[in-house]
C-alpha positions in Angstrom: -146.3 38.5 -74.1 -144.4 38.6 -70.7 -141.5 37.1 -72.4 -141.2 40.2 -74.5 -141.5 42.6 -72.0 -138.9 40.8 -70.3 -136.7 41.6 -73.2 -138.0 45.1 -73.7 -137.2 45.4 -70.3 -133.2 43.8 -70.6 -133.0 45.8 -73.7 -133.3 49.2 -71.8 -131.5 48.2 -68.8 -128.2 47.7 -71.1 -128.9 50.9 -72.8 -128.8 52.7 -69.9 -125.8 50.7 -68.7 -124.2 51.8 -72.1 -125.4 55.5 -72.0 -123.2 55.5 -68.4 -120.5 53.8 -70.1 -120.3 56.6 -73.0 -120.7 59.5 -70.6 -117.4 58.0 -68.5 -115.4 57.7 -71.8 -116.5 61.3 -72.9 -115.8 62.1 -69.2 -112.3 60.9 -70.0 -110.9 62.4 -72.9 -108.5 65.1 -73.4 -109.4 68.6 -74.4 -110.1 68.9 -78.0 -106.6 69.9 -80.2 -105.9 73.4 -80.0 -105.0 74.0 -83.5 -108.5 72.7 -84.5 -110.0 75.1 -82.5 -107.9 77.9 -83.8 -108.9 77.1 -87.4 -112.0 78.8 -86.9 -110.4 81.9 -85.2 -108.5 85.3 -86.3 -105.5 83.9 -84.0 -104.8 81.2 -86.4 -102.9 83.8 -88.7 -100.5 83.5 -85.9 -99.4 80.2 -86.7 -99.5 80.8 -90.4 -96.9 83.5 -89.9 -94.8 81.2 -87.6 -94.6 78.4 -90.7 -93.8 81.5 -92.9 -91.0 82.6 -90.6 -89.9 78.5 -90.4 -89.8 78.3 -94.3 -88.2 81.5 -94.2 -85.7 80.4 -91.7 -86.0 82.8 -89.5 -86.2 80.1 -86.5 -86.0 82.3 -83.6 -89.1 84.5 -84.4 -90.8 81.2 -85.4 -90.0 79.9 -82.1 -91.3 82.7 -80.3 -94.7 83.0 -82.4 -95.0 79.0 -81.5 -94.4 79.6 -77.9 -96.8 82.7 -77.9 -99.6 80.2 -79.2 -99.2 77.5 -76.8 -99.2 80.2 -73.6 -102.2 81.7 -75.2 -104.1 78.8 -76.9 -103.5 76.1 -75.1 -101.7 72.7 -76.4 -101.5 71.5 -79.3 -99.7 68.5 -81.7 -99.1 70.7 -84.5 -97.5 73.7 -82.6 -95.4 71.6 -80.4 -94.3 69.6 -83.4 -93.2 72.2 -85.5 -91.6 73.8 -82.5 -89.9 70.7 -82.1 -88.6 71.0 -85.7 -87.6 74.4 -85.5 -85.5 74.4 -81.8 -83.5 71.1 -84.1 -82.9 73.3 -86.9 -81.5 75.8 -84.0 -79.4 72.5 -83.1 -80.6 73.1 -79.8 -81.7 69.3 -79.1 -82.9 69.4 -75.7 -86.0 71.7 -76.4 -86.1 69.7 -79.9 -87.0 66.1 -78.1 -88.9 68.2 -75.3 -91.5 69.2 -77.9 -91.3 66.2 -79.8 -92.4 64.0 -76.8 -95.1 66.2 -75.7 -96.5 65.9 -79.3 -96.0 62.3 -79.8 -97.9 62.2 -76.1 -100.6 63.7 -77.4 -101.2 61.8 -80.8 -98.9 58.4 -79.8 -100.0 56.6 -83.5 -98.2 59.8 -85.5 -95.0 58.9 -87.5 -93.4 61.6 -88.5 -93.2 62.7 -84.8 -91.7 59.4 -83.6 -89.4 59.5 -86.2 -88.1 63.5 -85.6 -87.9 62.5 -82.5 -85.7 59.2 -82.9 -83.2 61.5 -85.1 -83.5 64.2 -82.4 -82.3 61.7 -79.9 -79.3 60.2 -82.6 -77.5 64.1 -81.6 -77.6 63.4 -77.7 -74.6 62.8 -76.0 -75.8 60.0 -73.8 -76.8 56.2 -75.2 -79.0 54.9 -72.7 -80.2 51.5 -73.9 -83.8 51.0 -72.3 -84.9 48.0 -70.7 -87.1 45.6 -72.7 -90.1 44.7 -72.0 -92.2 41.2 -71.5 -93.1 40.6 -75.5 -97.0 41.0 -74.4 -96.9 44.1 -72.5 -94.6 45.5 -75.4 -97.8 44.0 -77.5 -100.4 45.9 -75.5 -98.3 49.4 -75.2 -97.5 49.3 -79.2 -101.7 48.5 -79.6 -102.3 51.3 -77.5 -100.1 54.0 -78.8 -101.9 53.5 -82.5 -104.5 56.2 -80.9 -104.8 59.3 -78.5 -107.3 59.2 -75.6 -110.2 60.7 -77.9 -109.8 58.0 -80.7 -110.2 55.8 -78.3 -112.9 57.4 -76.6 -114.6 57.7 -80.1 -113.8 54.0 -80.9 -115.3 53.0 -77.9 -118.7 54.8 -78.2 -118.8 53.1 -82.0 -118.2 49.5 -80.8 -120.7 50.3 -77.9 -123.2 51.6 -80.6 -122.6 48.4 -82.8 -122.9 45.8 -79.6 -126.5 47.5 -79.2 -127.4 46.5 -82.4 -125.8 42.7 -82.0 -128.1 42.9 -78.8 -131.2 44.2 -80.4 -130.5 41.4 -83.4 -130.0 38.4 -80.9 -133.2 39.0 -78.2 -135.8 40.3 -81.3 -134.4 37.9 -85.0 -136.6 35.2 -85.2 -134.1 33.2 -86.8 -131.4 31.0 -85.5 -128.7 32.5 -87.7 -129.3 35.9 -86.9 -129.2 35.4 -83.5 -126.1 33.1 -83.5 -124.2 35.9 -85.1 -125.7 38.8 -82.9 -124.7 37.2 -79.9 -121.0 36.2 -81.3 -120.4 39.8 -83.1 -121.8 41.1 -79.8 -118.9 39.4 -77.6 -116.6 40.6 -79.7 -117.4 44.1 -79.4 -118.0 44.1 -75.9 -114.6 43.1 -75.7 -113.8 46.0 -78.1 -116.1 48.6 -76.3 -114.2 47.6 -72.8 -110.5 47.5 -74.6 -111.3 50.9 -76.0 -112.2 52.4 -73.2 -109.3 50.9 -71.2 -106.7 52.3 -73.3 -108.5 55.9 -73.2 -108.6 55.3 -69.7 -104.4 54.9 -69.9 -103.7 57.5 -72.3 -105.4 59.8 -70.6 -103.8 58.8 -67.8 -100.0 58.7 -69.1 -101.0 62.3 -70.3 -101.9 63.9 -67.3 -99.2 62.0 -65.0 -96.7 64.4 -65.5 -93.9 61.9 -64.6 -91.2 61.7 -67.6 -88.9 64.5 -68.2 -85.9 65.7 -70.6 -82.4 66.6 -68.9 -81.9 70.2 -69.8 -78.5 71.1 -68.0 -75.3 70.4 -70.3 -74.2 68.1 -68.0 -75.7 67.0 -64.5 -74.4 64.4 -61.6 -77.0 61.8 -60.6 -76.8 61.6 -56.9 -77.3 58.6 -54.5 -79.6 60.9 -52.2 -81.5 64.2 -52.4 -78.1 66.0 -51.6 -74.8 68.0 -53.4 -72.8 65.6 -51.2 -74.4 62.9 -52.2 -72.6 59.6 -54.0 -72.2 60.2 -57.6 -73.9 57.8 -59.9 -73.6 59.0 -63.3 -73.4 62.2 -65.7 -76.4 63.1 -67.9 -76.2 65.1 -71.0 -78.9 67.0 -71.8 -81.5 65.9 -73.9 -81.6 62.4 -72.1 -85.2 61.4 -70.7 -85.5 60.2 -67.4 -88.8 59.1 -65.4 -89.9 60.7 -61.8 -90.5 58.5 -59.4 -91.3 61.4 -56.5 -89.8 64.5 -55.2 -88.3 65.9 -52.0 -87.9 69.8 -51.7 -86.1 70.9 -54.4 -84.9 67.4 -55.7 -86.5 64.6 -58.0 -85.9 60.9 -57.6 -85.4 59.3 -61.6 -85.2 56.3 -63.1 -83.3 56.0 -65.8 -84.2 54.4 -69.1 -81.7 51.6 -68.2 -83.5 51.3 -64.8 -80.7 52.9 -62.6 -82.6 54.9 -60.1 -80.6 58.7 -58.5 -81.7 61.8 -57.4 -81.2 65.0 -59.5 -82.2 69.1 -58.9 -85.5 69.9 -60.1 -84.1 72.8 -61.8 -81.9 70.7 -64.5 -85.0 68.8 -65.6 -88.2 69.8 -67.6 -91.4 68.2 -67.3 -93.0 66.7 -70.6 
């Protein structure tokens, strides 16, 4: 008798633990998309007469309509997508990969973004050839990108839910079997649960960051210092995406993609 209460009692101690762990992943994710909010408002003719003006063409007004629906809705992968599509259509590349980036940061996993943007990027003046990466942090980033901060989120929760059950199956199964393969399965998706939430944790956090950004002048000098006198490093065309490391006054320290490190206006540059 007191050796079931005892598990009664570890049984509701790692609920609770879990029900804490689910309320910091919810506490975590990004706002819901936009354009699935919109779906079940009058506004969402709006973007149904921005495709119509895209198919049509007419990639200005689209372009406005697009921008009118981010300023009033909010974000969203759809809207900056097509926006994406129609400023390349424009041949006005910079905006193009702009858009693209924010919507592949947003859903990381989509294709078709990653590979607008990757023919965006073939039109840009400048070939910066990025550093690689250790083969197992490539691994981990590429495993992460397969989903945005609320699929992650959501995967955690369902792992969580399932390592419950593996719990409830190893302290309460009477037999051997049951219990070697609750406690096993459980493992493995307390390893799932705590991955999951980990990489909500970093895509949440790459999102909010704030910390890349596209070149947006036709040409700008990379400085050696926050300064117009300032050693030249090297010309950027725009389009070209460069990574803040911090900011003095009116100027932005970058690292290039190639890891060379300058200073550049804050006016040439816009955030992702």
């Amino acid at each position: 008798m007191k050796i079931m209460k005892f598990k009664r009692y570890l049984i509701l101690l790692f609920i609770q633990l879990c029900l804490s762990g689910i309320v910091e992943a919810q506490d975590i994710q990004e706002q819901p998309d936009t354009l699935a909010s919109l779906s079940n408002l009058p506004d969402t003719e709006w973007l149904k007469q921005a495709n119509e003006l895209y198919i049509n063409e007419k990639y200005q007004d689209a372009i406005d309509l697009y921008e009118k629906i981010l300023r009033e809705k909010g974000e969203s992968v759809v809207v900056h997508y097509n926006l994406g599509n129609a400023y390349y259509k424009k041949n006005e590349i910079a905006p193009a990969i702009l858009h693209y980036e924010r919507a592949l940061l947003r859903d990381p996993g989509n294709e078709d973004i990653r590979v607008n943007l990757e023919m965006a990027k073939q039109k840009t003046v400048d070939k910066i050839e990025p550093i690689g990466m250790f083969f197992l942090s490539q691994w981990l980033t590429d495993i992460r990108n397969i989903f945005s901060t609320n699929q992650w989120s959501w995967a955690g929760i369902v792992t969580f839910l399932f390592f419950i059950g593996c719990l409830a199956l190893f302290f309460f199964s009477s037999k051997r079997l049951w219990k070697k393969i609750g406690f096993y399965a459980g493992i493995i998706l307390l390893i799932g649960t705590i991955s999951s939430n980990i990489f909500a944790y970093r895509q949440k956090e790459k999102l909010t960051a704030k910390d890349t950004a596209i070149i947006f002048a036709p040409t700008v000098t990379v400085k050696g210092s926050p300064d117009k006198s300032g050693v030249d490093i090297v010309v950027l065309h725009e389009g070209s995406k460069v990574f803040i490391k911090s900011k003095l006054g009116n100027w932005s320290e970058i690292v290039l993609e190639d890891g060379n490190v300058g200073w550049i206006e804050n006016n040439k540059i816009e955030i992702i």
